[in-house]
C-alpha positions as CSV (number, residue, x, y, z in Angstrom):
1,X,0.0,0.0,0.0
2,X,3.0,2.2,0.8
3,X,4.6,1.7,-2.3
4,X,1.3,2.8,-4.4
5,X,0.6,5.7,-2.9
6,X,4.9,6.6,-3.0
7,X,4.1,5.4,-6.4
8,X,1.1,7.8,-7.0
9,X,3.2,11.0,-5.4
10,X,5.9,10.4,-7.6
11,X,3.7,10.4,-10.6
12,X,1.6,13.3,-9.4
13,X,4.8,15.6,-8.9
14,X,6.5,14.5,-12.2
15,X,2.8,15.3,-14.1
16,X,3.1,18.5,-12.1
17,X,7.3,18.7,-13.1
18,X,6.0,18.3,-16.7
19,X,3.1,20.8,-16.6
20,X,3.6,23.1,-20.3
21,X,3.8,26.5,-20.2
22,X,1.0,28.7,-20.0
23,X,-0.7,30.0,-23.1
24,X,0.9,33.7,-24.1
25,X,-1.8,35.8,-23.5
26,X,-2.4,38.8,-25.6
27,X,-0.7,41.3,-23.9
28,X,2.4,39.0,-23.9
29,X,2.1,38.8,-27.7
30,X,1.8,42.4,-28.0
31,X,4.6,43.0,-25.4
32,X,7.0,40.4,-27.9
33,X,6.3,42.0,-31.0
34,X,7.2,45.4,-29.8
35,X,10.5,44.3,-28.5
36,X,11.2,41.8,-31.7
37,X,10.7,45.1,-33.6
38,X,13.1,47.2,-31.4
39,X,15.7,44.6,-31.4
40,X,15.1,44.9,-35.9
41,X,16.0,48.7,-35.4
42,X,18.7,48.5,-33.4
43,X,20.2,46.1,-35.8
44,X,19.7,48.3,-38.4
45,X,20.9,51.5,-36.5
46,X,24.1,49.4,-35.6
47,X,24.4,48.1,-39.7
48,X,24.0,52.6,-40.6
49,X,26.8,52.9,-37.9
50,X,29.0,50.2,-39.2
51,X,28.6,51.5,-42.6
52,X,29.8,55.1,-41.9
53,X,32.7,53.5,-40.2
54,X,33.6,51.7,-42.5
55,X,33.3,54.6,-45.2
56,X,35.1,56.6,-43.1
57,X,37.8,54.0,-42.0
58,X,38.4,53.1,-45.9
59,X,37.7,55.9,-47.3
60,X,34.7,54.6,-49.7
61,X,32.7,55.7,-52.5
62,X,29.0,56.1,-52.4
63,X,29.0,53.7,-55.0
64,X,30.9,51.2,-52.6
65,X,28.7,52.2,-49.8
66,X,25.9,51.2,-52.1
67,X,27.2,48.1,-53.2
68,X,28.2,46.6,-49.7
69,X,24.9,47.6,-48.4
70,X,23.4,45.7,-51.1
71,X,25.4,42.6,-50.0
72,X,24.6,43.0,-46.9
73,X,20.9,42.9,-47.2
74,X,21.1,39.4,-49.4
75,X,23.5,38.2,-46.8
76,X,21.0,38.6,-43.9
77,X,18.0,37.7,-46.0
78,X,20.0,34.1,-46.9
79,X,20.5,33.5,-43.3
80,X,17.2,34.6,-42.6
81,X,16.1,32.0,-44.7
82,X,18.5,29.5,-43.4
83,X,16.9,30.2,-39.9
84,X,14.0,29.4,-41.2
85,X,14.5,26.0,-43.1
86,X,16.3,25.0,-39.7
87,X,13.5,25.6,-37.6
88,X,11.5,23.6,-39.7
89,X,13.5,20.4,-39.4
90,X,14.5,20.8,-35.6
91,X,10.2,20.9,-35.5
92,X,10.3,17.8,-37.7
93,X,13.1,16.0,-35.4
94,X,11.2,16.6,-32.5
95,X,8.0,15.4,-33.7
96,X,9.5,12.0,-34.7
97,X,11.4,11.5,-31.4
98,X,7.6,12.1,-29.8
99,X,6.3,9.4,-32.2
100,X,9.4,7.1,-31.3
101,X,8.6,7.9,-27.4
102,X,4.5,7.7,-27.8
103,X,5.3,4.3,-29.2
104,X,8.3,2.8,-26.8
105,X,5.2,3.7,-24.0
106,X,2.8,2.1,-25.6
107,X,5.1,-1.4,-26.0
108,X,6.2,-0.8,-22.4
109,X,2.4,-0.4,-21.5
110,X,1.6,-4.2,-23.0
111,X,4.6,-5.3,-21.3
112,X,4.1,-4.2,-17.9
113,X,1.7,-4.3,-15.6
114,X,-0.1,-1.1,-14.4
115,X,1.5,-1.4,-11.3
116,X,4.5,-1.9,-12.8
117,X,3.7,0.5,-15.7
118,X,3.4,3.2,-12.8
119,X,6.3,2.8,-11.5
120,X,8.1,3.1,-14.8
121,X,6.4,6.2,-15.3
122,X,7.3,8.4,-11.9
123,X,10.6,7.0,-12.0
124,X,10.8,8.5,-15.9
125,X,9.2,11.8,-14.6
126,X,11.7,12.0,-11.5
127,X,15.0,12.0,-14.0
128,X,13.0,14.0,-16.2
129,X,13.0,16.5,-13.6
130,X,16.6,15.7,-12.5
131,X,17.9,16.8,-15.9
132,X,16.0,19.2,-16.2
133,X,16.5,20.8,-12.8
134,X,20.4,20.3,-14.1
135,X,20.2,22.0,-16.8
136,X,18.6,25.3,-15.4
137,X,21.6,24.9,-13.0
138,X,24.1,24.6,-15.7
139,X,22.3,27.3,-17.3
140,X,21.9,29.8,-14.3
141,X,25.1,28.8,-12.5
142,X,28.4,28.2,-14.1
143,X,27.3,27.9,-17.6
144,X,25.6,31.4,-17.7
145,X,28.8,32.9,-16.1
146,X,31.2,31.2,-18.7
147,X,28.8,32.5,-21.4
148,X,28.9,35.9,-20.3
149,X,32.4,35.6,-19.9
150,X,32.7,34.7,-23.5
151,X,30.7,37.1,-24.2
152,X,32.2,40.3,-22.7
153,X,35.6,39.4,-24.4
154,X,34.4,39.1,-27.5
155,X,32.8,42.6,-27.2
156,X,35.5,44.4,-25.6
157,X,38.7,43.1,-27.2
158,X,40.1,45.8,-29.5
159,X,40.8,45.0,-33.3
160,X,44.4,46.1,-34.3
C-alpha cells in the first residue's frame, strides 16, 4: 500500500514537473512583437553605424557604400532563410522522437503491468526533472557565467 501511494506521489509531482507552459496571452504577444521590432531597429541602427565606419575608415565611394549595403541585405535575407528551413527540421526532429517515445510507451504499457507500468512512469518523470533541474543549474550557475564571460571578451577586445 505504501509503495502505491509513494508510487502515486511520484507520478503526481512528475505530471506537475512536466506541466507546459501557460498560453501567451495577448498582452504578452503584443509585449514580444514590440520588443522583436526594437531589437530589428537596433540592428539596423548598428548596420547605418558600421557602414559610416567603415566609409570613413576606408575611405569609400557612395558607389561602394551602395554596393556593400546591397550585399549585406542578401546576406541577412540568406540567413534569414537558413533560420527558417532550420526551424522547420529541428520541428520535424522533435515530432519524430515524440512518435518514437508515444510508441516505446505504448510497448512498455503491453509489457508491464499497471503497477508496474506506474512505476516506470514516476521513475521516468523524477530523472526527467533531475535533468532538467540540471540543466537550469548549468544554465543559471556556471554555464551562464562562462557565457557571459565569452561574451564580454568578445565585445570588448580591441581589433588592431
Amino acid at each position: 500500500m505504501k509503495k502505491l501511494i509513494l508510487a502515486a506521489a511520484f507520478l503526481s509531482l512528475g505530471t506537475f514537473a512536466m506541466a507546459q507552459k501557460a498560453p501567451v496571452t495577448p498582452e504578452q504577444k503584443v509585449a514580444m512583437e514590440k520588443r522583436r521590432a526594437e531589437m530589428q531597429q537596433n540592428r539596423e541602427v548598428k548596420q547605418q553605424q558600421h557602414l559610416s565606419e567603415m566609409q570613413k575608415e576606408l575611405n569609400l565611394t557612395k558607389a561602394q557604400v551602395d554596393k556593400i549595403h546591397a550585399i549585406q541585405d542578401r546576406h541577412q535575407a540568406e540567413r534569414k532563410t537558413q533560420m527558417q528551413q532550420n526551424q522547420q527540421l529541428r520541428k520535424q526532429k522533435m515530432e519524430g522522437m515524440k512518435l518514437k517515445q508515444q510508441q516505446m510507451d505504448n510497448e512498455m504499457r503491453a509489457i508491464l503491468t499497471p503497477e508496474q507500468y506506474q512505476k516506470w512512469q514516476a521513475k521516468k518523470q523524477m530523472k526527467m526533472a533531475e535533468r532538467k533541474a540540471k540543466f537550469q543549474q548549468n544554465k543559471d550557475g556556471l554555464g551562464g557565467m562562462k557565457k557571459r564571460q565569452m561574451h564580454k571578451k568578445m565585445h570588448h577586445q580591441k581589433t588592431p
